[in-house]
DONU-266698 format. One record per residue (C-alpha): residue number from 1; residue in three letters; x, y, z. Coordinates in pm, whole numbers, plus 50000, padded with zeros to 5 digits. Layout:
! residues N
k,r,east,north,up
NUM,Ala,X,Y,Z
...
//
This chain:
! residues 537
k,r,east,north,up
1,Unk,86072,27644,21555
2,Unk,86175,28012,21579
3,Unk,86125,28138,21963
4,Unk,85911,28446,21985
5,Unk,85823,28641,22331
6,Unk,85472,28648,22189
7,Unk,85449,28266,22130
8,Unk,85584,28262,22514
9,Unk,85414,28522,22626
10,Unk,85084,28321,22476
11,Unk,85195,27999,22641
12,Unk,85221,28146,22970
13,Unk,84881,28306,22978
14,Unk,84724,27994,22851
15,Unk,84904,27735,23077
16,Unk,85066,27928,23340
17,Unk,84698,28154,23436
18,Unk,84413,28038,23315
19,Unk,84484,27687,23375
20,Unk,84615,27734,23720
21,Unk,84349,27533,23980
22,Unk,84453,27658,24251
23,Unk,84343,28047,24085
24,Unk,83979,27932,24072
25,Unk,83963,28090,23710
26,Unk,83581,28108,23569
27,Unk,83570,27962,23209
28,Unk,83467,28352,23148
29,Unk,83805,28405,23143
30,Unk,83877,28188,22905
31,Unk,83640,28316,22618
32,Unk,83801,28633,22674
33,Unk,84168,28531,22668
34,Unk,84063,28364,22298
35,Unk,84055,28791,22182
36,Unk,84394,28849,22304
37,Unk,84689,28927,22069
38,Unk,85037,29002,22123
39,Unk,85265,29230,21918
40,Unk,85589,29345,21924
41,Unk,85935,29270,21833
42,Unk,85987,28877,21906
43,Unk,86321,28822,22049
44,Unk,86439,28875,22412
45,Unk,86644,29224,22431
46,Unk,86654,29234,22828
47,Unk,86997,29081,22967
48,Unk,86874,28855,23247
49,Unk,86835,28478,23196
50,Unk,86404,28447,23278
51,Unk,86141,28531,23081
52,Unk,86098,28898,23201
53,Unk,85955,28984,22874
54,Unk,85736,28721,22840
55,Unk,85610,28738,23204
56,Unk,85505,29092,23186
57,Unk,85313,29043,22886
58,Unk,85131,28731,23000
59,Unk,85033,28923,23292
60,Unk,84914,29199,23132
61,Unk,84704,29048,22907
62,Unk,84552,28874,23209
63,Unk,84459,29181,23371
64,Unk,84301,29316,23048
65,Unk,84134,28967,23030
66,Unk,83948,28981,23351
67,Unk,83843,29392,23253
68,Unk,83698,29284,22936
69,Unk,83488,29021,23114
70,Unk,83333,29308,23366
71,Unk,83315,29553,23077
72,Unk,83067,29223,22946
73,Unk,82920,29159,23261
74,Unk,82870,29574,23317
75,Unk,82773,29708,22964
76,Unk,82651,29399,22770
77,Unk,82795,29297,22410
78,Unk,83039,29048,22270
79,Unk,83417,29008,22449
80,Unk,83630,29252,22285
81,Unk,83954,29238,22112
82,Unk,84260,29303,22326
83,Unk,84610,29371,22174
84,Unk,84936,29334,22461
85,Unk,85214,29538,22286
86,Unk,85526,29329,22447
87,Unk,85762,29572,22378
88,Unk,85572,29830,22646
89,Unk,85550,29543,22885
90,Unk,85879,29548,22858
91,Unk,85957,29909,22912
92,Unk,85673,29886,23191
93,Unk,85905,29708,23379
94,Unk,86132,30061,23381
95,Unk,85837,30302,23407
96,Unk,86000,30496,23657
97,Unk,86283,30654,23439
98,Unk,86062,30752,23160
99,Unk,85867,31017,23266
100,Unk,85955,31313,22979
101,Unk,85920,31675,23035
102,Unk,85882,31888,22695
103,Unk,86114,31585,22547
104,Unk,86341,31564,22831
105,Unk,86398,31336,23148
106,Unk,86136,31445,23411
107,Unk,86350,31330,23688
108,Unk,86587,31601,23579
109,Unk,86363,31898,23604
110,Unk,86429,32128,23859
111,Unk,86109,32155,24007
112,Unk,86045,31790,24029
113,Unk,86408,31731,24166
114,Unk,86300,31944,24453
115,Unk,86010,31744,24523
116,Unk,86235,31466,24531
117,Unk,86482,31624,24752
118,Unk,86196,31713,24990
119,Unk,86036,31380,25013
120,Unk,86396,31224,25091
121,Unk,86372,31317,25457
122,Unk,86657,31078,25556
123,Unk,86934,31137,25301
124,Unk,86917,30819,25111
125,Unk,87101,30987,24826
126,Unk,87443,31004,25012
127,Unk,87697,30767,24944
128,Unk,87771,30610,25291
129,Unk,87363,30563,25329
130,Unk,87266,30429,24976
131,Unk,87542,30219,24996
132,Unk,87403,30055,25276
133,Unk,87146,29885,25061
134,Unk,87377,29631,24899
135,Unk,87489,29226,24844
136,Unk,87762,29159,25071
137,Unk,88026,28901,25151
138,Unk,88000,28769,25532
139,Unk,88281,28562,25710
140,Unk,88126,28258,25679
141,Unk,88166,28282,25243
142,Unk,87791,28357,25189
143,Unk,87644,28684,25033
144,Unk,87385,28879,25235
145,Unk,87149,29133,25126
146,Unk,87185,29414,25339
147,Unk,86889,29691,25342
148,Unk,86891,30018,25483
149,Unk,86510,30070,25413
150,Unk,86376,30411,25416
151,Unk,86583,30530,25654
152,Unk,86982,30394,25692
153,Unk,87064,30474,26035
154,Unk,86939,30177,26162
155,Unk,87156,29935,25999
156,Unk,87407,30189,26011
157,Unk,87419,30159,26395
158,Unk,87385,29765,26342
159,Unk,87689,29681,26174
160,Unk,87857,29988,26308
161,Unk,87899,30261,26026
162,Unk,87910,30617,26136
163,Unk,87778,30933,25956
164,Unk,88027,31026,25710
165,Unk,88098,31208,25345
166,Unk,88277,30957,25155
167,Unk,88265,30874,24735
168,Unk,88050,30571,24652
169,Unk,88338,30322,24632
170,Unk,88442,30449,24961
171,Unk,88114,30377,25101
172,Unk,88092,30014,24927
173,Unk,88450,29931,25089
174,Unk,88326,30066,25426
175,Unk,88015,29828,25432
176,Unk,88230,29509,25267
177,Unk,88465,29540,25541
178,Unk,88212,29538,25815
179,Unk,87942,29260,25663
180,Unk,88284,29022,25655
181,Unk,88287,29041,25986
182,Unk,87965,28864,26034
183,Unk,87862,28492,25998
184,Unk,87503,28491,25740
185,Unk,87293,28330,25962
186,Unk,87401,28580,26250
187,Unk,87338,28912,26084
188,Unk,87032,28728,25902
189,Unk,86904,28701,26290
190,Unk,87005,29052,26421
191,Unk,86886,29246,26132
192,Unk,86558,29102,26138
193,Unk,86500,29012,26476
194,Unk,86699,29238,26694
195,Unk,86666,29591,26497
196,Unk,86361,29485,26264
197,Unk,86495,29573,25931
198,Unk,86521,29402,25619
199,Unk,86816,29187,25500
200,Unk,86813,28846,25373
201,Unk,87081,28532,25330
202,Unk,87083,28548,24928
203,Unk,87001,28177,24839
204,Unk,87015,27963,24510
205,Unk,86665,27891,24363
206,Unk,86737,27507,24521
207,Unk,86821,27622,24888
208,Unk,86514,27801,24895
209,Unk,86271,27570,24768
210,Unk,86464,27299,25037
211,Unk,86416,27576,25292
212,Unk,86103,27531,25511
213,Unk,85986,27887,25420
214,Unk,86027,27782,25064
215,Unk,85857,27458,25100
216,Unk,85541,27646,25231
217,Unk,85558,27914,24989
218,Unk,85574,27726,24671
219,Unk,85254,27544,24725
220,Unk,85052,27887,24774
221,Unk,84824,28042,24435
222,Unk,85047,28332,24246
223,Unk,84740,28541,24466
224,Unk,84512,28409,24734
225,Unk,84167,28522,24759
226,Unk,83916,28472,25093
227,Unk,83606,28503,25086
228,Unk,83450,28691,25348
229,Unk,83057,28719,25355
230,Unk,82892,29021,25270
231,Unk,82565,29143,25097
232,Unk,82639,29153,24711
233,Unk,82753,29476,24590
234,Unk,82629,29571,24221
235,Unk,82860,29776,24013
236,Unk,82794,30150,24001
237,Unk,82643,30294,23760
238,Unk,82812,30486,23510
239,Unk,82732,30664,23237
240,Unk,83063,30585,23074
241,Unk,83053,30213,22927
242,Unk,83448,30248,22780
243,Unk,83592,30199,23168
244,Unk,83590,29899,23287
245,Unk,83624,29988,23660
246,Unk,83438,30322,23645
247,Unk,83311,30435,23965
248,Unk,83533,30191,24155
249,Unk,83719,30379,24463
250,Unk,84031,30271,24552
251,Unk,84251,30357,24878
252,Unk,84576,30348,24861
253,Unk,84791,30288,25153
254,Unk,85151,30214,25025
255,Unk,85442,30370,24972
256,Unk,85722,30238,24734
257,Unk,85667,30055,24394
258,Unk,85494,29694,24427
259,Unk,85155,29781,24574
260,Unk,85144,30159,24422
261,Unk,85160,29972,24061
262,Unk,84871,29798,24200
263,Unk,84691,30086,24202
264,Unk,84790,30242,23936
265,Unk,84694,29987,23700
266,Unk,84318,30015,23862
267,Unk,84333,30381,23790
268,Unk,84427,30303,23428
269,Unk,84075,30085,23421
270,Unk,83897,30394,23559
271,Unk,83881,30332,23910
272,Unk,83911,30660,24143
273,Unk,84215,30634,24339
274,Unk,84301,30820,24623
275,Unk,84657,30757,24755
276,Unk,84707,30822,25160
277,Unk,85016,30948,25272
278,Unk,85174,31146,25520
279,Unk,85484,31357,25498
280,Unk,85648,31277,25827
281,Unk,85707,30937,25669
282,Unk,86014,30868,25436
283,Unk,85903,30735,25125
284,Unk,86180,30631,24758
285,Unk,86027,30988,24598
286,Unk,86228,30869,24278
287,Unk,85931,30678,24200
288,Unk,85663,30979,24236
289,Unk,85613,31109,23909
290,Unk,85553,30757,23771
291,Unk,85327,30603,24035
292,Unk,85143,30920,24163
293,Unk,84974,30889,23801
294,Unk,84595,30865,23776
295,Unk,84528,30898,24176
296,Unk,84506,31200,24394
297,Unk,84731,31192,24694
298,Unk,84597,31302,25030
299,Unk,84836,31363,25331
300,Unk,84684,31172,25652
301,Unk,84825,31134,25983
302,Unk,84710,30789,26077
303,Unk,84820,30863,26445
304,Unk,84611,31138,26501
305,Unk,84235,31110,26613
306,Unk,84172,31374,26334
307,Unk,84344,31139,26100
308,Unk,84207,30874,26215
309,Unk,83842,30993,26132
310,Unk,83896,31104,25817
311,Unk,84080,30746,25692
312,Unk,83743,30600,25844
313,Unk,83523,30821,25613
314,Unk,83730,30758,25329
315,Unk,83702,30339,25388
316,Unk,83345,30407,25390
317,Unk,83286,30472,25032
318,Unk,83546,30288,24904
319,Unk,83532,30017,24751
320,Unk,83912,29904,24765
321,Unk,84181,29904,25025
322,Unk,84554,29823,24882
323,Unk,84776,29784,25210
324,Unk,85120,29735,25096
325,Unk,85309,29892,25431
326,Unk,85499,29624,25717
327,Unk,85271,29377,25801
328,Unk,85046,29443,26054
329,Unk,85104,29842,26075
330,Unk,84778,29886,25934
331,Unk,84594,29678,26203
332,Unk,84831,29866,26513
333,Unk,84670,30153,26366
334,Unk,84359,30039,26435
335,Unk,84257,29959,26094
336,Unk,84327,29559,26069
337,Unk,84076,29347,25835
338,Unk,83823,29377,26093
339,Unk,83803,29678,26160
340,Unk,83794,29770,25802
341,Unk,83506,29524,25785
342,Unk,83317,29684,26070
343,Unk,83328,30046,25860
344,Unk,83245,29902,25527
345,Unk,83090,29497,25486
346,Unk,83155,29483,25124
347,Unk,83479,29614,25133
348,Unk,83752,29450,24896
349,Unk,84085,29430,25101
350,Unk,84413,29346,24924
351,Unk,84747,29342,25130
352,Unk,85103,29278,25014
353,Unk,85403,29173,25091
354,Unk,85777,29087,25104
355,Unk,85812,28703,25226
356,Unk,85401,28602,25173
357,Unk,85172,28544,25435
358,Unk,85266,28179,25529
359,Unk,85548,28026,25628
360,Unk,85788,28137,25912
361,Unk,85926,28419,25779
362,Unk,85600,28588,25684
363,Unk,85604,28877,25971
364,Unk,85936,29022,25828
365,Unk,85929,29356,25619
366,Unk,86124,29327,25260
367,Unk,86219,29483,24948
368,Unk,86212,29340,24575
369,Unk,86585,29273,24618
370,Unk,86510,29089,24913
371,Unk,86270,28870,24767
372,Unk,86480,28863,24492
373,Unk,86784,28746,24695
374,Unk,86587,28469,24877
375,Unk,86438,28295,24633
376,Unk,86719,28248,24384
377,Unk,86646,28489,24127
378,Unk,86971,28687,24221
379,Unk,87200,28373,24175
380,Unk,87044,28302,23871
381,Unk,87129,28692,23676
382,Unk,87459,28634,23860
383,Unk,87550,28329,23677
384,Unk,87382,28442,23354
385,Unk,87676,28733,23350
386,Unk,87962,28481,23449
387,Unk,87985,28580,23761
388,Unk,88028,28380,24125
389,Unk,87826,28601,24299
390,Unk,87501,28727,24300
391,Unk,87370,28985,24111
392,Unk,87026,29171,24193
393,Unk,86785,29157,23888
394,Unk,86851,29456,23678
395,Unk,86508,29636,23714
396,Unk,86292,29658,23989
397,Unk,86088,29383,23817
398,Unk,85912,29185,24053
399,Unk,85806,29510,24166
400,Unk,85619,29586,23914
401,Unk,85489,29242,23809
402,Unk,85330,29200,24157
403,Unk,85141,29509,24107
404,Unk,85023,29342,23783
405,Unk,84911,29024,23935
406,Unk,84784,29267,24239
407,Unk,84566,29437,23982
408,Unk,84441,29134,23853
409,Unk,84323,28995,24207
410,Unk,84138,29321,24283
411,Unk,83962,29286,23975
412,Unk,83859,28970,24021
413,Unk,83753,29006,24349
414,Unk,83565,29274,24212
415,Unk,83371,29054,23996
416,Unk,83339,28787,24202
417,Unk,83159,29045,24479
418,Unk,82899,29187,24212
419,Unk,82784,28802,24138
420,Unk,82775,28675,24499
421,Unk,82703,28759,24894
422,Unk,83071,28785,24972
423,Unk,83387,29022,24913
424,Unk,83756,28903,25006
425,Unk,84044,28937,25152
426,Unk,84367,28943,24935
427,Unk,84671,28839,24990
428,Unk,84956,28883,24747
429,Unk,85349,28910,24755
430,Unk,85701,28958,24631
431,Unk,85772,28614,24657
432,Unk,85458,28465,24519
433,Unk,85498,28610,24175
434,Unk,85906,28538,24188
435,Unk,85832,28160,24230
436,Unk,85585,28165,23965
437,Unk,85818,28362,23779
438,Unk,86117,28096,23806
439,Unk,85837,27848,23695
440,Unk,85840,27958,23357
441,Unk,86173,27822,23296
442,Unk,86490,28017,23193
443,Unk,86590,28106,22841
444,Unk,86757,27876,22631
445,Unk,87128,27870,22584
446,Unk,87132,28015,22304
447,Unk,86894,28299,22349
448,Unk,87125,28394,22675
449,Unk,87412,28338,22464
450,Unk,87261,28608,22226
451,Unk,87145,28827,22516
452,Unk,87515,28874,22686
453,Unk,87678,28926,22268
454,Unk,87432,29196,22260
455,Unk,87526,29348,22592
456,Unk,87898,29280,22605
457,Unk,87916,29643,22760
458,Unk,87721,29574,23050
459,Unk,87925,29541,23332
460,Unk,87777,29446,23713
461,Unk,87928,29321,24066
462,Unk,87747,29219,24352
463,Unk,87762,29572,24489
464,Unk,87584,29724,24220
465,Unk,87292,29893,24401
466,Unk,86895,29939,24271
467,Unk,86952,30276,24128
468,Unk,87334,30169,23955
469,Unk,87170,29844,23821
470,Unk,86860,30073,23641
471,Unk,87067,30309,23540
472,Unk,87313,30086,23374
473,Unk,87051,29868,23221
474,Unk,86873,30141,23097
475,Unk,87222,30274,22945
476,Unk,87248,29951,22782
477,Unk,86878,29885,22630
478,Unk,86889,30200,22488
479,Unk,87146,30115,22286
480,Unk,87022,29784,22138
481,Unk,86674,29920,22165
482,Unk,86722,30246,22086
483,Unk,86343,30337,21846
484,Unk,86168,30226,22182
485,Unk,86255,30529,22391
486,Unk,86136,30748,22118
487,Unk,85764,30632,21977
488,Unk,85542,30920,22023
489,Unk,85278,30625,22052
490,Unk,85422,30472,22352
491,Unk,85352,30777,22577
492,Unk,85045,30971,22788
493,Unk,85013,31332,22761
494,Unk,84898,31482,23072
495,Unk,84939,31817,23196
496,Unk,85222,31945,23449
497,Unk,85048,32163,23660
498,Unk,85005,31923,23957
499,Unk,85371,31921,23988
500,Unk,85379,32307,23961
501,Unk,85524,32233,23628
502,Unk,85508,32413,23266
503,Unk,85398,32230,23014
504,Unk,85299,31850,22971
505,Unk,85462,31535,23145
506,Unk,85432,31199,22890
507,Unk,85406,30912,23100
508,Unk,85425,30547,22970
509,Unk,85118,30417,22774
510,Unk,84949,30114,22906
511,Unk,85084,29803,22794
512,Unk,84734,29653,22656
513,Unk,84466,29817,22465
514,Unk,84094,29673,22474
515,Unk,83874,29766,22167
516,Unk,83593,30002,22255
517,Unk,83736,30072,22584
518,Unk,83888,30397,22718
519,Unk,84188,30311,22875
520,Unk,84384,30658,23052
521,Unk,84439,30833,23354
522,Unk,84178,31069,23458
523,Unk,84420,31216,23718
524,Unk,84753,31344,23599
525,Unk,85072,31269,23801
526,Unk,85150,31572,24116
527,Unk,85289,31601,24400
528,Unk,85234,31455,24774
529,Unk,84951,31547,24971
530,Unk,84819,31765,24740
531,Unk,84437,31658,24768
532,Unk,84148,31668,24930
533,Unk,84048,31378,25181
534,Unk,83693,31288,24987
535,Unk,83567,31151,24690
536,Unk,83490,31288,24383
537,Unk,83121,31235,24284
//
């Protein structure tokens, strides 16, 4: 039988979702799921050995699965047919390089590359500090992930790298002379537990699921929701029956990619969003013009009793808290589950992670390429490419694929808390989705054979870094690819002016469409902090 992502893509939504147990999924969900299609090309065109393609998809459709059961629940009517295009899930995965200004890269417009500059308050765009985030060779013949976060000097000072103008291969020699002086476990210990910044031992997919951490991990849900009791909250009304989430507010308190996709994705079902952020604190600004679209962004200082107050209003007439910041900074703020709870009874209350939120290694902060590095995945695109070594995965992928299945539990939650006397807390993760990710098998031999033939060009090391390893991959799937990057069809129109920008920005298209349902971004992409702290009636 001819392999097809969409026959995949299919299998996993069907056996992977809706007949998980451990998801609790209503036979609701089911019905609907029998209206989904999928369409697109049907053979594998991204150069990594899982089922990236196939993954997205699924999870998309599942998302647009549980919004056509509320748009049934909220407006009445039959389920409606839903079409998953996989070749946008695929470019999904790469959102943040596609943003277009008047037909040309967004990220190289002036203006916005001043916004960029600005919001890169620690220099993360020099050599000697980007290089800092990177796979690296210790004494002891293992390969550790170092991170430099948001801000390098820390792990700078830790392995004992100075401030310095030096080329990119300078840099990389600098840092693989230093991490060889370190045994894995040791480094492993002092980055995290000494200077509190992320770094991980980069394991196979065995070691891990032998490890204690992974033992615990792989028996938790893809997304964990607890109940919490509450009165029952009805939807709001709306006067607009083509959004699913209309009238749902959502607070955003993240910075980065995984839980700002969350979001994102909610604003793309109509949900208000309203994204909190401050700009004393270092954020990847790379990834602005693609994941400030569809909320309003509202600068905050959390640390302040003025900020303090107006966060409080905001949680109480929202509906939706995404906390996707360390663990527990939220609650040494003074805004922990209960507290939120205290200010709003039915509020919904999703928080994610790195590591997940069991096991020993929970508490740490993390990155995708951490996650990525501990639970295997990184060995795996290693070997796929020939290598000895491993390789991060060539898009920030579990990034965005937790902010799918993120989406997904907020919905649900959200339907769950107009049908009973409870809301929930929500916990998902990095990890969670990678493990459920590895669980849909690799490719066959002969589809990675085909894979590598078609991207002989692509070349990669261990020290390729995040924004080498997008930027090569993107290189190389426009070439096989090429008619993707260029479908009028596959991209938003919104206007520019929020960015202080003539003319329109097109931003990528959601990946599903639902029939009768009006599926956009009311807000269109801008700039940090430039809102007002309150909701729009």
């Amino acid at each position: 039988m001819t392999y097809s992502i969409q026959t995949e893509a299919s299998r996993a939504l069907h056996e992977h979702l809706l007949n998980d147990s451990s998801l609790n999924i209503p036979d609701s969900f089911k019905e609907a799921a029998k209206k989904v299609e999928f369409v697109g090309d049907k053979d594998p065109f991204v150069p990594t050995p899982l089922k990236i393609s196939e993954s997205s998809a699924a999870l998309n459709a599942y998302v647009a699965t549980i919004a056509n059961v509320i748009s049934k629940e909220r407006y009445g009517g039959e389920y409606r047919d839903v079409t998953v295009d996989t070749d946008v899930a695929s470019l999904f995965l790469m959102s943040i390089l596609l943003p277009r200004i008047n037909g040309s890269p967004a990220l190289e417009n002036k203006t916005i590359q001043a916004a960029i500059h600005k919001g890169d308050i620690y220099e993360q765009g020099k050599p000697i500090r980007r290089q800092c985030t990177n796979v690296y060779k210790t004494k002891d013949g293992r390969w550790f992930h170092l991170h430099g976060s948001m801000n390098a000097s820390h792990t700078m000072k830790m392995v004992g790298v100075p401030e310095q103008d030096v080329t990119e291969e300078e840099a990389r020699k600098i840092y693989m002379e230093k991490v060889k002086q370190w045994d894995s476990k040791e480094i492993d210990r002092v980055a995290n537990e000494e200077y509190r910044q992320a770094g991980v031992v980069c394991l196979t997919p065995e070691e891990f699921f032998e490890s204690e951490h992974g033992k615990i991990m792989s028996s938790e849900p893809l997304y964990k929701l607890k109940p919490r009791p509450s009165q029952r909250k009805p939807w709001p009304e709306t006067k607009d029956p083509s959004r699913p989430l209309a009238g749902i507010r959502v607070i955003d308190f993240s910075r980065v990619i995984a839980a700002p996709v969350i979001s994102k994705i909610l604003a793309l079902l109509g949900a208000q969003v309203l994204k909190v952020t401050n700009s004393s604190l270092p954020d990847v600004s790379l990834t602005w013009v693609d994941l400030n679209t569809g909320k309003r962004d509202v600068n905050i200082d959390l640390k302040s009793p003025e900020g303090k107050a107006t966060f409080a209003e905001l949680v109480r007439g929202a509906d939706v808290v995404v906390d996707g910041y360390r663990p527990g900074i939220l609650s040494k703020l003074g805004f922990g589950a209960e507290e939120l709870r205290k200010l709003n009874p039915t509020l919904v209350y999703a928080r994610e992670n790195c590591y997940g939120w069991e096991g020993p290694l929970s508490y740490r902060s993390g990155w995708q390429q951490v996650s990525d590095c501990l639970t295997g995945i990184s060995w795996l695109q290693g070997r796929f490419l020939g290598l000895d070594e491993p390789i991060v995965p060539l898009l920030p992928n579990s990034d965005y694929q937790m902010g799918l299945v993120g989406a997904a539990a907020v919905s649900h939650a959200l339907l769950l808390r107009s049908q009973s006397e409870q809301t929930f807390d929500i916990d998902v993760s990095l990890t969670q989705y990678n493990i459920w990710y590895y669980r849909l098998g690799l490719q066959s031999p002969e589809i990675q054979r085909s894979l590598r033939e078609k991207h002989a060009d692509l070349k990669l090391r261990h020290y390729d870094e995040m924004l080498s390893l997008i930027t090569k991959t993107y290189a190389t799937l426009r070439k096989v690819r090429p008619e993707l990057f260029s479908r009028e069809e596959y991209f938003e129109k919104m206007s520019g002016e929020e960015w202080g920008v003539d003319g329109n920005i097109e931003i990528l298209t959601g990946p599903f469409k639902i029939k009768g349902s009006d599926l956009r971004y009311d807000v269109p992409s801008g700039a940090r902090g430039r809102s007002e702290a309150k909701w729009v009636s």
